[in-house]
N, C-alpha and C positions, 0 to 999 in steps of 0.2 A: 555077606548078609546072613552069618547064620544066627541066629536070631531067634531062633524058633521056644528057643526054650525061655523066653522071656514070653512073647504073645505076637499073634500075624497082626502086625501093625503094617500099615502102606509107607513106604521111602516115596516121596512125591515128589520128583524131580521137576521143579515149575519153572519154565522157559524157555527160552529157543536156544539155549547151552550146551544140552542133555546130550544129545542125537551125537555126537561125537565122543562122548562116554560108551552111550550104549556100543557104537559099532566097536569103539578097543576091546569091551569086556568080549564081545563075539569071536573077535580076529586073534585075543590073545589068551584070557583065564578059559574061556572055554571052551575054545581049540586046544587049548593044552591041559585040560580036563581038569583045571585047578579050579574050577566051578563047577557045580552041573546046571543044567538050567535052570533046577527049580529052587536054587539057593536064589535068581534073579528074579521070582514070580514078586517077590514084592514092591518090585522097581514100577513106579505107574509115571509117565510123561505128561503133566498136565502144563496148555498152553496158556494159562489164563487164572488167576484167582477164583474168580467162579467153579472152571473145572479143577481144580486142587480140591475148592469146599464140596461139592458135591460128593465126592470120597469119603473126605471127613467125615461130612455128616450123614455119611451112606455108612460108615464102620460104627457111629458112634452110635444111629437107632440102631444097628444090630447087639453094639454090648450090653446098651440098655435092655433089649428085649433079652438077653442071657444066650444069646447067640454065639455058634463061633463064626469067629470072622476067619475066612477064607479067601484066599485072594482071587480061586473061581467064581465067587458070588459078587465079586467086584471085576469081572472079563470084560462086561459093556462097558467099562472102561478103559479099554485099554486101545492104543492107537495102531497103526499099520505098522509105523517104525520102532514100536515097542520092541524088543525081544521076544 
């Protein structure tokens, strides 16, 4: 996910799929330092369309207002099983 040099856009992984991604990337690219963690901060688990759009539309007033988008200003959403 490095990506950065484009812009912190969220990867919205929406539905009950994810949770077995996430634990490989744990057990294997980041255990084996082929990650660090914070290549993952953009990975957000949302269960539901609503929770997907609420991101969305939580990144989108911040570009409007000339914000940067950060993925700490986006933490309330993130889940237990997150990374």
């Amino acid at each position: 996910m490095q990506v950065r040099h484009v812009s912190n856009i969220p990867i919205i992984l929406l539905g009950d799929m994810w949770p077995q991604l996430l634990s490989w990337l744990v057990e294997k690219p980041l255990k084996l330092r082929l990650l660090d963690r914070e290549d993952c901060e953009a990975l957000f688990l949302a269960d539901t369309i609503d929770e997907a759009f609420a991101i969305i539309k939580e990144c989108h007033t911040m570009f409007k207002r000339g914000e940067e988008i950060t993925f700490k200003k986006l933490a309330h959403y993130r889940q237990a099983s997150d990374l």
